[in-house]
Backbone as XML, in Angstrom:
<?xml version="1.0"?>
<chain id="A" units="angstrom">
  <residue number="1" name="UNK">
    <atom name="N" x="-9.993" y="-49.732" z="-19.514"/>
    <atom name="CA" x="-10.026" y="-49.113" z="-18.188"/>
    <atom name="C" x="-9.350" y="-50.074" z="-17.215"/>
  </residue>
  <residue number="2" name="UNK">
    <atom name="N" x="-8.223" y="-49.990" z="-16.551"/>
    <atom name="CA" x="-7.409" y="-50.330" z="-15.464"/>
    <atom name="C" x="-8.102" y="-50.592" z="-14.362"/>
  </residue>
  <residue number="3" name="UNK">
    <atom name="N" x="-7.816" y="-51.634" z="-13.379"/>
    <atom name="CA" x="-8.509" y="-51.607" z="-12.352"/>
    <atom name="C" x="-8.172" y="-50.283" z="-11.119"/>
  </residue>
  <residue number="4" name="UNK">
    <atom name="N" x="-6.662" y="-49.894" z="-11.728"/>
    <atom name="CA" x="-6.376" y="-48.495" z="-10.849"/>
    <atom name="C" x="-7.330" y="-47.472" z="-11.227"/>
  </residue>
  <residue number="5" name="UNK">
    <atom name="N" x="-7.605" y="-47.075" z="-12.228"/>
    <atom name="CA" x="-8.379" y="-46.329" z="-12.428"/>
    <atom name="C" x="-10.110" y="-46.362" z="-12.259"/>
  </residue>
  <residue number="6" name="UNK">
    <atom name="N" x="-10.635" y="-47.416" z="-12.034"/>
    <atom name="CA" x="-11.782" y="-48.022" z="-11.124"/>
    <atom name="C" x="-11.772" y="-47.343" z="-9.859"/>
  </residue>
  <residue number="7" name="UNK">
    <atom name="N" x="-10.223" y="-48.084" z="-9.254"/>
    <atom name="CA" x="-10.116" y="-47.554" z="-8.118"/>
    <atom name="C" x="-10.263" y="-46.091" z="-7.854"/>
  </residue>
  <residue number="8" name="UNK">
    <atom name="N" x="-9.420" y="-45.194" z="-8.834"/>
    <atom name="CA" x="-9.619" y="-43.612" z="-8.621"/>
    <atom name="C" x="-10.991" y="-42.905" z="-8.380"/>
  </residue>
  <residue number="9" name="UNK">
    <atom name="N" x="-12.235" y="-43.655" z="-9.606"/>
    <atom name="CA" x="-13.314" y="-43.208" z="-9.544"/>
    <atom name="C" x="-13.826" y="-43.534" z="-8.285"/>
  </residue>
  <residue number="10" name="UNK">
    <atom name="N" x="-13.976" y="-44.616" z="-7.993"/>
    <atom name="CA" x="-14.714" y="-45.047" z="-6.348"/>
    <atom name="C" x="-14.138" y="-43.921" z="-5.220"/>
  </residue>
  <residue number="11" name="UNK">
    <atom name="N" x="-12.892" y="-43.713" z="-5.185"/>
    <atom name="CA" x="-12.416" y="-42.638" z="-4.173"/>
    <atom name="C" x="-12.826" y="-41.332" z="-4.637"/>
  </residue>
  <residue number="12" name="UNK">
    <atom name="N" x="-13.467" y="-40.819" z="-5.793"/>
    <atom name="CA" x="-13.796" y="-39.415" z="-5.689"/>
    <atom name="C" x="-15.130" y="-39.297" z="-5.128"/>
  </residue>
  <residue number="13" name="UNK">
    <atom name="N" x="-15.060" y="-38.018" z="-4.934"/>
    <atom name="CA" x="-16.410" y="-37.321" z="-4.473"/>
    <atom name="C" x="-17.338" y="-37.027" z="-5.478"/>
  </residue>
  <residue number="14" name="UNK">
    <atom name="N" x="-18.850" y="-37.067" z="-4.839"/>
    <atom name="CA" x="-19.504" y="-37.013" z="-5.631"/>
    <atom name="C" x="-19.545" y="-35.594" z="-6.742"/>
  </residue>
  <residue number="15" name="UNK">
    <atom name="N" x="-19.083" y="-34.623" z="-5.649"/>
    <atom name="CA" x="-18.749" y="-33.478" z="-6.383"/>
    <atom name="C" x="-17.671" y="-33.654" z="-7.444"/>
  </residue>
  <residue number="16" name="UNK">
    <atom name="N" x="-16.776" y="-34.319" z="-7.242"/>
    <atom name="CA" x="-15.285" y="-34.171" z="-8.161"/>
    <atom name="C" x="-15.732" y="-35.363" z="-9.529"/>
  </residue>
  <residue number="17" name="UNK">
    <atom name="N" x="-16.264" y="-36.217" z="-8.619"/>
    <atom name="CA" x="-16.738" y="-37.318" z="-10.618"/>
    <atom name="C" x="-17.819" y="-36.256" z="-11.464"/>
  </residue>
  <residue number="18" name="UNK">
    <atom name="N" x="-18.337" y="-35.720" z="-10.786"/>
    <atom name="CA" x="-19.434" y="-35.129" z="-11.638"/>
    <atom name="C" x="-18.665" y="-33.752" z="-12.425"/>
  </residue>
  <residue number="19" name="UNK">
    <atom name="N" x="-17.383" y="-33.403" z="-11.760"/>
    <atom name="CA" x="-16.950" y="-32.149" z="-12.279"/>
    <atom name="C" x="-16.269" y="-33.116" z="-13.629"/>
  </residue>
  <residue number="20" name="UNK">
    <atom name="N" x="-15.722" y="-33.933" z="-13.296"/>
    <atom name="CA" x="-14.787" y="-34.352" z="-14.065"/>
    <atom name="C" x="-15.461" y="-35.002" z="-15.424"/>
  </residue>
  <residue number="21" name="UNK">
    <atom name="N" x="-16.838" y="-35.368" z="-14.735"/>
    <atom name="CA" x="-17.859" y="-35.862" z="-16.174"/>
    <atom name="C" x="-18.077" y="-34.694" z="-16.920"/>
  </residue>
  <residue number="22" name="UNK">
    <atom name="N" x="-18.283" y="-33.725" z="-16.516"/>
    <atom name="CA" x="-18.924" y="-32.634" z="-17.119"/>
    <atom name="C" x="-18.040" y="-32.235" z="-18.376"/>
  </residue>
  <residue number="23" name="UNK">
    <atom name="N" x="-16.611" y="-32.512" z="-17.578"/>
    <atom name="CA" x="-15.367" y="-32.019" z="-18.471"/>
    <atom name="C" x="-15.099" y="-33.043" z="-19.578"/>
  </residue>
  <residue number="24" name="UNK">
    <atom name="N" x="-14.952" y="-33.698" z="-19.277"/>
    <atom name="CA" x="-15.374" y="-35.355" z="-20.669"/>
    <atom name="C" x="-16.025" y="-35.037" z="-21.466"/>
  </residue>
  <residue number="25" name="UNK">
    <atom name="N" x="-17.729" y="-34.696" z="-21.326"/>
    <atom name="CA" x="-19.353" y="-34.160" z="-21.892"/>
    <atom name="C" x="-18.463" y="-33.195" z="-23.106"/>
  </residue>
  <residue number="26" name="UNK">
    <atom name="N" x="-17.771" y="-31.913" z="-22.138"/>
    <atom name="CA" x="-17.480" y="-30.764" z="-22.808"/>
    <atom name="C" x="-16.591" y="-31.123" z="-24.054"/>
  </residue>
  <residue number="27" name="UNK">
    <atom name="N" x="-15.213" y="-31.703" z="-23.339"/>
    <atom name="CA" x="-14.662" y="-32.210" z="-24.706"/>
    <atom name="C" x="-14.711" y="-33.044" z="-25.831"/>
  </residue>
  <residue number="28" name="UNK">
    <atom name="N" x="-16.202" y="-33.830" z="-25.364"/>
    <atom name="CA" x="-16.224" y="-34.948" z="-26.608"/>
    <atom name="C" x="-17.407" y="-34.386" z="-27.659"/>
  </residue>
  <residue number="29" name="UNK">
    <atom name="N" x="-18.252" y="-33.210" z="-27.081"/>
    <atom name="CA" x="-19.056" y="-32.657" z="-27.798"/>
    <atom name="C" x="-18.371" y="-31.596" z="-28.288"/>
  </residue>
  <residue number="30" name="UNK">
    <atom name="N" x="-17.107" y="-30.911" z="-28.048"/>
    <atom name="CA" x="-16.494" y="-30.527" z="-28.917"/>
    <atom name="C" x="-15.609" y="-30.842" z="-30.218"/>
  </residue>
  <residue number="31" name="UNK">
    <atom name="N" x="-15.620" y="-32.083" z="-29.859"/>
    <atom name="CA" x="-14.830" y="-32.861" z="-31.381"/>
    <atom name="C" x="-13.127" y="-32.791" z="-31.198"/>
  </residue>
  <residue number="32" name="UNK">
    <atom name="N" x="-12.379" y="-32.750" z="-29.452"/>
    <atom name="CA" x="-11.171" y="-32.391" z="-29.303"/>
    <atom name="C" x="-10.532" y="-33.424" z="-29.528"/>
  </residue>
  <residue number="33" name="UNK">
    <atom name="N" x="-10.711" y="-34.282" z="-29.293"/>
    <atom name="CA" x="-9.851" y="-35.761" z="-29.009"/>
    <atom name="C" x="-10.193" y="-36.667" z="-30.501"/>
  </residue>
  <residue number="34" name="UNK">
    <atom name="N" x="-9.083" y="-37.482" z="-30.994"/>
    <atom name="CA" x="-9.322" y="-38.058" z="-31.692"/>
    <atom name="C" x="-9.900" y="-39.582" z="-31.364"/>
  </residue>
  <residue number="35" name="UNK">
    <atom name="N" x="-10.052" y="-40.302" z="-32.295"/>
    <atom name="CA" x="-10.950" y="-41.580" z="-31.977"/>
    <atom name="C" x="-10.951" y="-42.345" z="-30.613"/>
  </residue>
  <residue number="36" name="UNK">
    <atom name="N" x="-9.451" y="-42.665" z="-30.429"/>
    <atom name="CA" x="-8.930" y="-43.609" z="-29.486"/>
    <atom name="C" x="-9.037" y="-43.247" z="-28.514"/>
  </residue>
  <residue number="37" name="UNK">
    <atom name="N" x="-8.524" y="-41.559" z="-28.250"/>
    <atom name="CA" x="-9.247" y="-41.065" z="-27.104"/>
    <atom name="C" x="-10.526" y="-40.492" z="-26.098"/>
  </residue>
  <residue number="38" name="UNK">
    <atom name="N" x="-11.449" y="-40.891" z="-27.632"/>
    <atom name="CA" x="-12.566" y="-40.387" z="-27.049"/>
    <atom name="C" x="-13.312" y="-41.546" z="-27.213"/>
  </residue>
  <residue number="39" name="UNK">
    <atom name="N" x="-12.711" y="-42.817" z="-27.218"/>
    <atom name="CA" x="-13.468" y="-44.044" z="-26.564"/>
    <atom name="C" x="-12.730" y="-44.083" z="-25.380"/>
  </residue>
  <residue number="40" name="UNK">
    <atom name="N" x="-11.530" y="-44.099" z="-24.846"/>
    <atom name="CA" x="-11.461" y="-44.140" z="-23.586"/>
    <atom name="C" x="-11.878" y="-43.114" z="-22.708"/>
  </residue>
  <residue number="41" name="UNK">
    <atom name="N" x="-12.031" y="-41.773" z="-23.291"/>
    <atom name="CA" x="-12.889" y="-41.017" z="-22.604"/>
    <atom name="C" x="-14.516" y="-41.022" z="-22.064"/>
  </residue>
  <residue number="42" name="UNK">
    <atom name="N" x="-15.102" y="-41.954" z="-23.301"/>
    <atom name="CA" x="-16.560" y="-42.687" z="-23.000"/>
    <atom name="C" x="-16.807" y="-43.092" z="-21.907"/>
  </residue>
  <residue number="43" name="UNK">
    <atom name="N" x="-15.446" y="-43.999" z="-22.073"/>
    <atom name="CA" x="-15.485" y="-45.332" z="-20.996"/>
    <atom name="C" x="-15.577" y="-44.482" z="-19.655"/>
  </residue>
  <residue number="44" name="UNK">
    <atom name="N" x="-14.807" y="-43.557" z="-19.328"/>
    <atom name="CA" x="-14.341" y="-43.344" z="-18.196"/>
    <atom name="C" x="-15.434" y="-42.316" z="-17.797"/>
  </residue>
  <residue number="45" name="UNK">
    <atom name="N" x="-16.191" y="-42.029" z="-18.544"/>
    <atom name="CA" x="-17.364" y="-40.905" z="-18.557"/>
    <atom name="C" x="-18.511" y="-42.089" z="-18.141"/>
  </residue>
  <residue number="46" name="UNK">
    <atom name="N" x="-18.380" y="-43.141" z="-18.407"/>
    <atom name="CA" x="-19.646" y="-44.508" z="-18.232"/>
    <atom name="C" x="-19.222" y="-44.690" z="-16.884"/>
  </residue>
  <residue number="47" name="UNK">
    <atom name="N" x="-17.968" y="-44.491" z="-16.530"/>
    <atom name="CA" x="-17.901" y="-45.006" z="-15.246"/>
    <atom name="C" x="-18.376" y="-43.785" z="-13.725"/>
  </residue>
  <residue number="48" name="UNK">
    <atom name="N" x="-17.591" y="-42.773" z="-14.518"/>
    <atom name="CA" x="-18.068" y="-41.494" z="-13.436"/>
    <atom name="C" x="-19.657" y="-41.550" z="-13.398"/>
  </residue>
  <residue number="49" name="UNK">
    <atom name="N" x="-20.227" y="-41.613" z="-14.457"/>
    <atom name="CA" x="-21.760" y="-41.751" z="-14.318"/>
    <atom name="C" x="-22.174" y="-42.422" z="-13.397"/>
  </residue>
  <residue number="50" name="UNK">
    <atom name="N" x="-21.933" y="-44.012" z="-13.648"/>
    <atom name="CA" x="-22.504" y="-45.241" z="-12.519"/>
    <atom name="C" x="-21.500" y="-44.776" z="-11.069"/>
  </residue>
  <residue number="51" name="UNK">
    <atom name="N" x="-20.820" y="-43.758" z="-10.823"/>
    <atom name="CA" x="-20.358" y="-43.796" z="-9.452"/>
    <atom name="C" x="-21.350" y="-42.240" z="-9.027"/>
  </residue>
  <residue number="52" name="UNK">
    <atom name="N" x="-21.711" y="-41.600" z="-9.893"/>
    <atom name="CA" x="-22.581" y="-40.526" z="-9.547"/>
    <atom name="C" x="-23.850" y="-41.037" z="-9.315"/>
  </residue>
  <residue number="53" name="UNK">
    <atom name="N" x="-24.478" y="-41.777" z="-9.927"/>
    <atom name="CA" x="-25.250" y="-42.101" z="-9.901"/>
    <atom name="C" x="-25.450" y="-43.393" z="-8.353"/>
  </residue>
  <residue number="54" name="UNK">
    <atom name="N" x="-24.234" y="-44.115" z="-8.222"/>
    <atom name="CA" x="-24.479" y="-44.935" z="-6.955"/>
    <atom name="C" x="-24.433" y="-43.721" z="-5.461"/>
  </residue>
  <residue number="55" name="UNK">
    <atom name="N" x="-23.563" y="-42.872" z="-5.891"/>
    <atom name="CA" x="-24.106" y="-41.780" z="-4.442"/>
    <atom name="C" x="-25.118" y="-41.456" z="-4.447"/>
  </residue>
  <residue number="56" name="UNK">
    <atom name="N" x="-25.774" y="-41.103" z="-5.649"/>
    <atom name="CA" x="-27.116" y="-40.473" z="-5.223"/>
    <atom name="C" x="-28.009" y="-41.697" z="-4.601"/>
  </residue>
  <residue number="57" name="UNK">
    <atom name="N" x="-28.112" y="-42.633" z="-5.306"/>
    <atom name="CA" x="-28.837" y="-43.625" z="-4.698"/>
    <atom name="C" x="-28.388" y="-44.006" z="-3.188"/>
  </residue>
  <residue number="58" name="UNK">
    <atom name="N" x="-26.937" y="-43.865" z="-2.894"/>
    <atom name="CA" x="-26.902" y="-44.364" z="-1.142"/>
    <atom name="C" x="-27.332" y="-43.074" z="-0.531"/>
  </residue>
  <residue number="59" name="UNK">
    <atom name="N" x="-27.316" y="-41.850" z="-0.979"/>
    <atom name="CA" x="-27.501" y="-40.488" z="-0.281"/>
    <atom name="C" x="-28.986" y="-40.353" z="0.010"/>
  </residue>
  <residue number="60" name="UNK">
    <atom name="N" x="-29.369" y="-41.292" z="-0.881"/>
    <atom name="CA" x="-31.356" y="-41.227" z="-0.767"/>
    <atom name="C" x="-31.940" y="-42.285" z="0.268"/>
  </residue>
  <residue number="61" name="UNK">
    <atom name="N" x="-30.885" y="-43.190" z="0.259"/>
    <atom name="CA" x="-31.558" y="-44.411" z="1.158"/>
    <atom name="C" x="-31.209" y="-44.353" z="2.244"/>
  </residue>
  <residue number="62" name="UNK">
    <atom name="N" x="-30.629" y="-42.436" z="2.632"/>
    <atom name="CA" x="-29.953" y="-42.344" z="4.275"/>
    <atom name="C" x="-31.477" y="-41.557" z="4.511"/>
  </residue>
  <residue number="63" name="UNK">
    <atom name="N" x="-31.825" y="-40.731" z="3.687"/>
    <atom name="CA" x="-32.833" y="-39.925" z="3.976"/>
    <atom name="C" x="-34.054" y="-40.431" z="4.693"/>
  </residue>
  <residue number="64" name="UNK">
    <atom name="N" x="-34.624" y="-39.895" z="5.956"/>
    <atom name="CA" x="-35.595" y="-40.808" z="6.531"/>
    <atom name="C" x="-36.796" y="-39.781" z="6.490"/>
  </residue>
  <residue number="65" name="UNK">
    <atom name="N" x="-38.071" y="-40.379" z="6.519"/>
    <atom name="CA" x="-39.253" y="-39.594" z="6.378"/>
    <atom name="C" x="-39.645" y="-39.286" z="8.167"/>
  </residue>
  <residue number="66" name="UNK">
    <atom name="N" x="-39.970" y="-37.604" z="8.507"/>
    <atom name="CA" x="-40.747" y="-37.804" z="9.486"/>
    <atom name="C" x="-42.450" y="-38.249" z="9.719"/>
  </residue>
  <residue number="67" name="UNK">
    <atom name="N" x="-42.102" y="-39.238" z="10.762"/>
    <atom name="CA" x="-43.926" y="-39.553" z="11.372"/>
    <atom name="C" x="-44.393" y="-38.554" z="12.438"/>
  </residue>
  <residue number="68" name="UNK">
    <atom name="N" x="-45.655" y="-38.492" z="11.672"/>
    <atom name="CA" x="-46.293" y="-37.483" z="12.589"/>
    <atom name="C" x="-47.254" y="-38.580" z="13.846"/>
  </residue>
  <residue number="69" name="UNK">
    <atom name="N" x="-47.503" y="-37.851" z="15.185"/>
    <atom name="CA" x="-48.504" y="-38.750" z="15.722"/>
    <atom name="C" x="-49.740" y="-38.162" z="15.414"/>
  </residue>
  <residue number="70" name="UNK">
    <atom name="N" x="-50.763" y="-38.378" z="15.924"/>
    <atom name="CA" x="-52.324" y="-37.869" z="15.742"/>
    <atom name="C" x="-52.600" y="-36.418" z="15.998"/>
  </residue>
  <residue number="71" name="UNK">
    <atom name="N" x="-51.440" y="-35.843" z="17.055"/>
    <atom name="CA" x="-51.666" y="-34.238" z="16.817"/>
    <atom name="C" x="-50.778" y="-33.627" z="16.024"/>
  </residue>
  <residue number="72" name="UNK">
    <atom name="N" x="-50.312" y="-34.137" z="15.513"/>
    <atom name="CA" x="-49.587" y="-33.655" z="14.224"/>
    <atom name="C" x="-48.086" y="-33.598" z="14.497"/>
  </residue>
  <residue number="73" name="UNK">
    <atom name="N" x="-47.322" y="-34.223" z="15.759"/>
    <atom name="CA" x="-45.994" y="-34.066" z="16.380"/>
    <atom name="C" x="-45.227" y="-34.644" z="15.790"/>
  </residue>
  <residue number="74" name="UNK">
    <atom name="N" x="-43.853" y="-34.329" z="15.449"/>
    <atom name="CA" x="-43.131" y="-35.632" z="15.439"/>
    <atom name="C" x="-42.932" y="-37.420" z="16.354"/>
  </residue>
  <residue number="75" name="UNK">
    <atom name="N" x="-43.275" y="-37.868" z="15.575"/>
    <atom name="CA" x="-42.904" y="-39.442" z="16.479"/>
    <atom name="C" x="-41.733" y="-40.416" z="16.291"/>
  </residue>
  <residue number="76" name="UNK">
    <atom name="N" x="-41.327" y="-40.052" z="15.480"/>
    <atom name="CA" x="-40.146" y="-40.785" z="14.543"/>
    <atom name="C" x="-40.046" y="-40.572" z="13.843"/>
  </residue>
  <residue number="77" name="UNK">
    <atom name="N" x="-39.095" y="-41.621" z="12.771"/>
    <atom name="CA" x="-38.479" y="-41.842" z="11.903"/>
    <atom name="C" x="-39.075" y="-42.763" z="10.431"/>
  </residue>
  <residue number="78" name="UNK">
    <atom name="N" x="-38.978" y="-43.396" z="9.840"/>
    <atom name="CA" x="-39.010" y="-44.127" z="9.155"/>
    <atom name="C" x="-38.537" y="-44.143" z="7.652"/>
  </residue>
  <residue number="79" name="UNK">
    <atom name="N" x="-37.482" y="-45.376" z="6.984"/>
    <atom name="CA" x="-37.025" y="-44.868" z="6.151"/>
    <atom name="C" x="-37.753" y="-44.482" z="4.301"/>
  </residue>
  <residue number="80" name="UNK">
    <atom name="N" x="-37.072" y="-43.428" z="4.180"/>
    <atom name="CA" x="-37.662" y="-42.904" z="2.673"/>
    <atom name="C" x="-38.427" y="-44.226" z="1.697"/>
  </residue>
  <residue number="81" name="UNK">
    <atom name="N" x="-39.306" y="-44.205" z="1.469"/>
    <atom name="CA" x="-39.832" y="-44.817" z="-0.056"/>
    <atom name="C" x="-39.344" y="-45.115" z="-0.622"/>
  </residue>
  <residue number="82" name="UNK">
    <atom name="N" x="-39.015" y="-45.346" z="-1.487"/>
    <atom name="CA" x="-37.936" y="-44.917" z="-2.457"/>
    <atom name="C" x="-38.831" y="-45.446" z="-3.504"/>
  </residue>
  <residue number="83" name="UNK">
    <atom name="N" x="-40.157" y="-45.370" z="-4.426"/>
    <atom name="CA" x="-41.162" y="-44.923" z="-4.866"/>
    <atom name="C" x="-41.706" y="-43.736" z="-5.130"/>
  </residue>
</chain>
């Protein structure tokens, strides 16, 4: 794996790595690609993963919980658990 191609994954969207994993999933459980290509297809399927997987994790740590005050109002903010 190229560091250009590092680069490509970091610039997609979370929507577009996950389409593009899916399409990897599809063809390597179909048996399309021969050896060589379906280790670099791994690879590049290991990588869309850990970049799907790092959005979800920054997309969760934007999420903030509302505080209620004693009559039950909103009072703020505070950020998600992540627990």
């Amino acid at each position: 794996m190229t560091d250009e191609s590092a680069t490509d994954i970091a610039e997609l969207s979370f929507e577009a790595a996950l389409e593009e994993l899916e399409a990897i999933v599809r063809k390597l459980e179909a048996g399309e690609a021969p050896l060589d290509e379906s280790i670099e297809l791994y690879a590049r399927g290991d990588k869309l993963r850990a970049q799907c997987e790092a959005r979800l994790k920054a997309a969760k740590a934007r999420i903030d919980k509302l505080q209620l005050d004693a009559d039950g109002k909103p009072a703020g903010v505070e950020p998600l658990d992540p627990a």
